[in-house]
N, C-alpha and C positions, 0 to 999 in steps of 0.2 A: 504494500500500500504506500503512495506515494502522498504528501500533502505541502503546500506551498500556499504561504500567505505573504500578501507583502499589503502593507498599511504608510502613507506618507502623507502629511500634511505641511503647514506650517509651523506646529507646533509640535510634532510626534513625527516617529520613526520607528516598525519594526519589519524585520522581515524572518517568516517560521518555514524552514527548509526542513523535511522532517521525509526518511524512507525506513518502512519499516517492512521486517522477513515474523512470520508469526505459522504455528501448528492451531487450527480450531477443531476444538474439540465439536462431536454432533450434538452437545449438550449444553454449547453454549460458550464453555472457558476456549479462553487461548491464551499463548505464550511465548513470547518470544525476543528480539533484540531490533532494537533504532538504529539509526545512525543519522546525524547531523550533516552531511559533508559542508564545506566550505573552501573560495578560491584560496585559503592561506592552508598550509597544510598544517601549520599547529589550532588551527579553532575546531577542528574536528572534533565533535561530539559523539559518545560511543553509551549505549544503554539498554537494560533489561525493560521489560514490561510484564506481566498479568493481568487478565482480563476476564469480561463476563458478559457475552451480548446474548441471552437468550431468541431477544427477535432485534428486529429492527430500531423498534420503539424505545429499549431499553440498554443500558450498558453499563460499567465500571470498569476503570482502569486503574491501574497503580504503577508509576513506572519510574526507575531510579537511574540518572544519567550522569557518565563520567563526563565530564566537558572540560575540552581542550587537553584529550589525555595523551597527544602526541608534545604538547610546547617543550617539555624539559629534553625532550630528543631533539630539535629543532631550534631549539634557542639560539645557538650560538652559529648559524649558519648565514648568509649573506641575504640581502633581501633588496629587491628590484629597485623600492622607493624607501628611505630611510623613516625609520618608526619606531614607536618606543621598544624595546624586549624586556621578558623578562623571565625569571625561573621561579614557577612555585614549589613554597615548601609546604602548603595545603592544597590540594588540588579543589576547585573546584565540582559538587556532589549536587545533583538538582533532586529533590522528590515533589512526586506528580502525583496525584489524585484527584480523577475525573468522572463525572457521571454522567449519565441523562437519563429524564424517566417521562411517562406520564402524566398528567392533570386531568383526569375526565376523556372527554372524545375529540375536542377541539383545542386545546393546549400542551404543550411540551417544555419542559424546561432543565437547562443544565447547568452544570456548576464545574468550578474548578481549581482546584487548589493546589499551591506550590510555591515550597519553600527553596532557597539555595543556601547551602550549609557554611558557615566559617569558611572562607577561600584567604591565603598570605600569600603575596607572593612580593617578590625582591626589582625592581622594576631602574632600569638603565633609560637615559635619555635618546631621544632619537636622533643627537647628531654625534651620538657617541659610537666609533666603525667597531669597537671592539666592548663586548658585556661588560660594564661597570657599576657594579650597583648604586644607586643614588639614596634610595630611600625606599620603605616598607610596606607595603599597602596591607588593609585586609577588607572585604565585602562580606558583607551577608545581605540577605533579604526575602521579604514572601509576595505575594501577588494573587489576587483572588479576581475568577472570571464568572459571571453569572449569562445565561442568555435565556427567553423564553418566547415563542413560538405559539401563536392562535392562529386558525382558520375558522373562518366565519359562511363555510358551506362554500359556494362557489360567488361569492359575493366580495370577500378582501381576505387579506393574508396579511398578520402584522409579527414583526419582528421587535426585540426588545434586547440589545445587548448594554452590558456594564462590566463594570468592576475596577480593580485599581491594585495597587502596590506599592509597597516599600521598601528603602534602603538602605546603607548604612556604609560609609564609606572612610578609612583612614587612614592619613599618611602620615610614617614616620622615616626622619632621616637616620641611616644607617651608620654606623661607628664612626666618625670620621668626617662624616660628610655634612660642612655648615650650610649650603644652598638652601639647603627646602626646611620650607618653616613648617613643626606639626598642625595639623591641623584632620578636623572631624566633619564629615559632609553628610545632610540625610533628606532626602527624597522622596516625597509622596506626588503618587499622581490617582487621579479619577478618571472616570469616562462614562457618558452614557449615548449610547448610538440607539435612537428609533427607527424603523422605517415602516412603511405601506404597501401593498400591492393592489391595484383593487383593476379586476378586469371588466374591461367598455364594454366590448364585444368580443365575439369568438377572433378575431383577428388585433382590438387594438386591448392594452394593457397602459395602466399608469402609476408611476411609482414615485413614492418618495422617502428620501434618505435625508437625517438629521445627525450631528453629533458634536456633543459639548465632553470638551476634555480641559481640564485646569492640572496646572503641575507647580509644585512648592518644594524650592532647595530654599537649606541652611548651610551655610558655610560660616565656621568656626575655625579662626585664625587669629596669632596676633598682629597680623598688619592690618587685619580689615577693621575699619570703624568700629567704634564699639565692641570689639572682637568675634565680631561675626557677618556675614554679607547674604543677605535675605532675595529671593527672586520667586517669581511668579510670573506664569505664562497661562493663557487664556484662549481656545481657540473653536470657533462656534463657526459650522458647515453646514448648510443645507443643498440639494440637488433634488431635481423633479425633472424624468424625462416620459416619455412616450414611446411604446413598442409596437412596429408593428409587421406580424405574420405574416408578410405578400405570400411565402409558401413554404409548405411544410419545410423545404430544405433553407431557405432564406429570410432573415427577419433586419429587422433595422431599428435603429435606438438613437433617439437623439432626445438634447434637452438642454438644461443652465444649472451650472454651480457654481457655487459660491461660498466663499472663505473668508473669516474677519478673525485677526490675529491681534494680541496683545501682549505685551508682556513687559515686565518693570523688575530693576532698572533693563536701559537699551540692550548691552549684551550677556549673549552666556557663554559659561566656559567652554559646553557640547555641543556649540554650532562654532559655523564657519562665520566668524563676524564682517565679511566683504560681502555674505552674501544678508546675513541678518543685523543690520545697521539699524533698520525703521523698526522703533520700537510699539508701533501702533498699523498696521497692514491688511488690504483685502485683497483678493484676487475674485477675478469674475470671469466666467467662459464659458460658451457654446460647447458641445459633443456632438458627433454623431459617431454610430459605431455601425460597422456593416461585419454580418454574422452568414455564413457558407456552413453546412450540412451535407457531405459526401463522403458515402459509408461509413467506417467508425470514425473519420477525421473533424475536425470543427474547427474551420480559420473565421479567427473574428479578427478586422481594421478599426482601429478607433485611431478617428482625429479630431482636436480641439481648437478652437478658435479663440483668440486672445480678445479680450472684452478692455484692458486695463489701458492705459496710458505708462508703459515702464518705461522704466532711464538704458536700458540695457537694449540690443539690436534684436530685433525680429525677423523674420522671414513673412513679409506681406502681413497677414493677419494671421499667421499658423501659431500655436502655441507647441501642443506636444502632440506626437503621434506614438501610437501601439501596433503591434503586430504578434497578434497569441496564437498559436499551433497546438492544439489538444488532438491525441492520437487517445481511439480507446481501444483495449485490446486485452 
């Protein structure tokens, strides 16, 4: 089983690369191992699972993952663009615990929880050609996912995702080494995504997608003010398009989204600040997405139209384009 999610806004960023090998039992359990791959060869993620889907409707998983269990083999070797290295003396340990069940006939709802255990690791600067320890980090954190699911007969389809997480971040300078000042970082964020589906006709479809996500670092230091630097990010999406089935193998998708971005002070440590300067931003844009049906294959085009007036060079009115290739087999 293969799963791939990638999430990107203005104010967020994740992407879940996830292939899993598994035995099902006829009774419902299975068991087996993940794997995470990634372009760097030390982020590879390697992991066990247990399960229990008697039908469709129903499931539970438990699953405990070694992550980044190649870095300490890999550390000291050369790397294309310079970046930070480093060697753990705790490896990072992730547990997973996931459900989904029933509510009645027309509701569904699942849940998700997951801790990552005490992770240390020793961490060298990225313009430094050869491993030099600078200073000590260690993470921990949990994150909890909710989603819940209605249908309303053949009349609408509503979605309902949330949840959030936490973190916990420390650096300390290693023997020797006056550069880096200690200091304590922690991170909560939220999220709630709604959306709609509600079908016109047997041909058009109309959808709408919302989500409000707020994120809070503390950063505790003795150079920062007051001994600590406070941030907050605020980022509120809406989009509503129209689908429509010219034929069973052909469908077409078009509509407007829209982004309104906040965040105080101006920048953060975890973005790239040339490209997030405006500390207050919205983006606006047109889609259309065109969708092909031939045998098991499914090529969907999506391109976007730039709505905005930016500082930066455009191509006509083109914003971003897509090109997704699903084989099913």
């Amino acid at each position: 089983q293969y799963f791939y999610e990638r999430i990107e806004t203005l104010a967020y960023q994740s992407v879940r690369n996830e292939l899993s090998f598994s035995y099902l039992h006829p009774g419902g359990l299975n068991a087996g191992f993940l794997c995470r791959p990634d372009f760097d060869k030390d982020f590879h993620d390697l992991g066990l699972f247990l399960g229990w889907a008697p039908d469709s409707s129903r499931s539970v998983r438990i699953s405990y993952a070694f992550e980044h269990f190649l870095n300490n083999y890999w550390w000291k070797s050369s790397y294309l663009f310079p970046r930070e290295r480093w060697e753990y003396d705790r490896f990072p340990h992730f547990l997973d615990i996931s459900g989904r069940f029933p509510l009645g006939r027309s509701l569904s709802i699942g849940i998700e929880l997951g801790r990552l255990m005490r992770t240390e690791k020793r961490v060298s600067r990225a313009e430094d050609e050869h491993f030099i320890a600078r200073y000590r980090r260690t993470l921990s954190g949990d994150r909890l996912r909710l989603t819940m699911r209605g249908i309303g007969g053949e009349r609408w389809e509503g979605y309902l995702a949330g949840g959030g997480k936490w973190a916990k971040i420390s650096h300390h300078p290693v023997p020797g080494e006056e550069e880096v000042v200690p200091e304590t970082v922690r991170r909560w964020e939220w999220w709630l995504r709604p959306s709609l589906d509600i079908p016109l006709t047997s041909r058009w479809r109309f959808s709408l997608l919302a989500e409000y996500r707020e994120r809070r670092e503390e950063n505790q230091n003795a150079t920062a003010p007051g001994g600590r630097y406070l941030y907050m990010a605020v980022s509120r999406s809406w989009q509503g398009s129209l689908s429509w089935r010219a034929h069973s193998r052909l469908h077409l998708d078009f509509g407007f989204a829209r982004n309104r971005f906040s965040g105080s002070p101006v920048t953060d440590p975890d973005w790239n600040p040339l490209v997030r300067e405006d500390h207050h931003r919205s983006e606006n844009r047109l889609f259309v997405a065109f969708e092909m049906l031939v045998g098991g294959v499914r090529l969907r085009l999506i391109e976007s139209i730039e709505l905005d007036d930016e500082d930066y060079r455009v191509v006509a009115i083109h914003d971003k384009g897509f090109v997704q290739l699903l084989a099913i087999f």
